[in-house]
N, C-alpha and C positions, 0 to 999 in steps of 0.2 A: 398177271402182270408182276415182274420180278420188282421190289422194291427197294430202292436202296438206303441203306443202314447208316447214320451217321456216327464217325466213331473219329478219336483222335486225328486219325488221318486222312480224314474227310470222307463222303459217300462210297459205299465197297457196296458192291450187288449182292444184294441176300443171300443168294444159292453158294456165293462164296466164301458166305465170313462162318467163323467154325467158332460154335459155342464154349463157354467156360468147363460144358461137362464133354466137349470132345478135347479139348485141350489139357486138362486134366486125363484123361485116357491115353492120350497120344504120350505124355508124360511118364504118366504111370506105366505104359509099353516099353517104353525107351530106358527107364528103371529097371526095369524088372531085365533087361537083357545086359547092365552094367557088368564088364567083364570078370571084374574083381572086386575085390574090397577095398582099393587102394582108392589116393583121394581124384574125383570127380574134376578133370581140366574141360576149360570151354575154349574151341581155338576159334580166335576174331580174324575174321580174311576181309570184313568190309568195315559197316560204323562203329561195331564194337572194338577197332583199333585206337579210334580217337573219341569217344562216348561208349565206355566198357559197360554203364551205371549197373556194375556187379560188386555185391562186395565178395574182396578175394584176396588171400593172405599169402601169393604168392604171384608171378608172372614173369613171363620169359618169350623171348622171340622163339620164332619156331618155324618150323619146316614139314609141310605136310605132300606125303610123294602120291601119286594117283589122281589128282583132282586141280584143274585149275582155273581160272577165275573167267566168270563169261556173263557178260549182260544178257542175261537169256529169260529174265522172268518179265513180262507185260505188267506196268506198271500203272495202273487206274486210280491209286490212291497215294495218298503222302506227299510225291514229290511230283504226282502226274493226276491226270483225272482219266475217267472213264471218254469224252470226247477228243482230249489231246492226252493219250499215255505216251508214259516213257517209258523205262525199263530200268530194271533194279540189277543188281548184283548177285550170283550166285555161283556155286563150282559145278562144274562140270568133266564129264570123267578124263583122264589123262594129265601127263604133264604131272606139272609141281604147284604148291603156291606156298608162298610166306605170310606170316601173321604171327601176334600175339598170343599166348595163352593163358589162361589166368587159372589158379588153384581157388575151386570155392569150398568154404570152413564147410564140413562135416555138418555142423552144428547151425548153418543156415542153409542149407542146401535146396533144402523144399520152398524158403519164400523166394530163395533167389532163382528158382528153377521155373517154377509159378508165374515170376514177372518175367523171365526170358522168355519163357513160351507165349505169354501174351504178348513182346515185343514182336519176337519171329513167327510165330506160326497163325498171325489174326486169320489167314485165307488156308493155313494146311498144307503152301506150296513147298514146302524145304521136307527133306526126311532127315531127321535127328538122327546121325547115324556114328558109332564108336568106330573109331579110326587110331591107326598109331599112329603119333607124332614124336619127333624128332626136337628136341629142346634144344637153342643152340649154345648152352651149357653142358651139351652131351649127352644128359638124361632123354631115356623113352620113357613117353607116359601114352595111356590109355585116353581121350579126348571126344568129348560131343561136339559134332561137326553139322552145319545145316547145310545138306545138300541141296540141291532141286530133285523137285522131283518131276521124271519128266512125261507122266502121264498129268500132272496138273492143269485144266485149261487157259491158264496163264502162261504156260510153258510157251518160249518162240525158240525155236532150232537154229536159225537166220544170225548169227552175231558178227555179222562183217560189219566194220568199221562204218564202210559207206552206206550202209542198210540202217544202222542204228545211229550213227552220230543225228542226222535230222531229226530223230524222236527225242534224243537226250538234249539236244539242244534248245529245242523246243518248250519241252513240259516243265509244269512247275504246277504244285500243289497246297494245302496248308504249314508242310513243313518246311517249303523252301522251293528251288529248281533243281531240277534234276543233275543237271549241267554243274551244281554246286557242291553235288553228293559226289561226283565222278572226281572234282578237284582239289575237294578233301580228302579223297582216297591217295591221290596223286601225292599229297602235301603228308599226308602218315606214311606211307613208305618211302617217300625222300628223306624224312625225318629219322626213320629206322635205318636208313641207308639198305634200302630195298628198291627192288629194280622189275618190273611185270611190261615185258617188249610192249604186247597187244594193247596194254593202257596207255601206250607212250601215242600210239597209232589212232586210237580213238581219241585221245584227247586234243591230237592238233586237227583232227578233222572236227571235233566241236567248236573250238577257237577260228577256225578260220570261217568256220558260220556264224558265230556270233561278229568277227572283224567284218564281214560283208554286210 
């Protein structure tokens, strides 16, 4: 019998949640392939736009080409449970997306890399992967990116609007609703003066389930 783990984000099924010594590994991997020497950027496409909690001596909009934004990860904990999930945020290949990026100090690198990885990777589902990014200051910088990954058993392929909006609408977790992640997404890229069609589309099919 799989049992389930209580952890910041409420109950995650055993077989899912990935230890302090694979997260440090997974880390350690993702180090060990840093392109260059130059300094280490992290680019935020979902919460780390408006809850970065990095320290970082620099930040910049940005523009990443290849990958763009898809609720495609089954969501059991945080904002959803294991009987009513929702679905989280994640990139998936093609397309463009916009986000933040932050420079982390050289000289903090390891704690703040340490606490991202326990933020993002509790289940293992994202691949840390170096990507170019586009500053919209004109500079290229080198950038850790959480992709999905889409052999993860959390993975859903399915991201139509009308497929997903009843789940996001629906779930809600110890950290909030679901429904309230999608609209603070909404609310940082209006704020940036950033524009994602496919969120414009998901988000009035949530609003018109919650008005009903």
């Amino acid at each position: 019998m799989k049992a389930d783990c209580k952890t910041a984000f409420g109950a995650i099924e055993e077989s899912l949640l990935w230890s302090a010594e694979q997260r440090a590994a997974s880390l350690s991997a993702t180090l060990a392939c840093r392109p260059d020497h130059s300094p280490v950027w992290i680019f935020g496409y979902g919460s780390l736009m408006w809850n970065p909690a990095l320290e970082f001596d620099d930040s910049c909009t940005a523009t990443l080409t290849g990958w763009h934004r898809a609720f495609c990860l089954r969501l059991t904990a945080g904002r959803g449970t294991a009987c009513k999930p929702g679905r989280m945020l994640a990139l998936k290949e093609g397309g463009r997306t916009t986000g933040i990026a932050y420079r982390i100090p050289e000289s903090a690198l390891e704690d703040e890399l340490t606490l991202l990885w326990k933020r993002e990777m509790i289940t293992g589902c994202y691949l840390p992967t170096w990507c170019r990014l586009t500053l919209d200051d004109g500079r290229t910088v080198n950038a850790l990116v959480f992709i999905m990954d889409p052999r993860h058993p959390q993975y859903e392929a399915d991201t139509r609007a009308q497929v997903i909006a009843p789940l996001i609408a629906a779930a809600s977790g110890p950290l909030g609703t679901n429904a309230q992640y999608l609209f603070s997404l909404d609310t940082a890229l209006r704020q940036l003066g950033m524009q994602d069609a496919s969120l414009d589309d998901l988000i009035g099919h949530v609003r018109a389930l919650h008005q009903a």
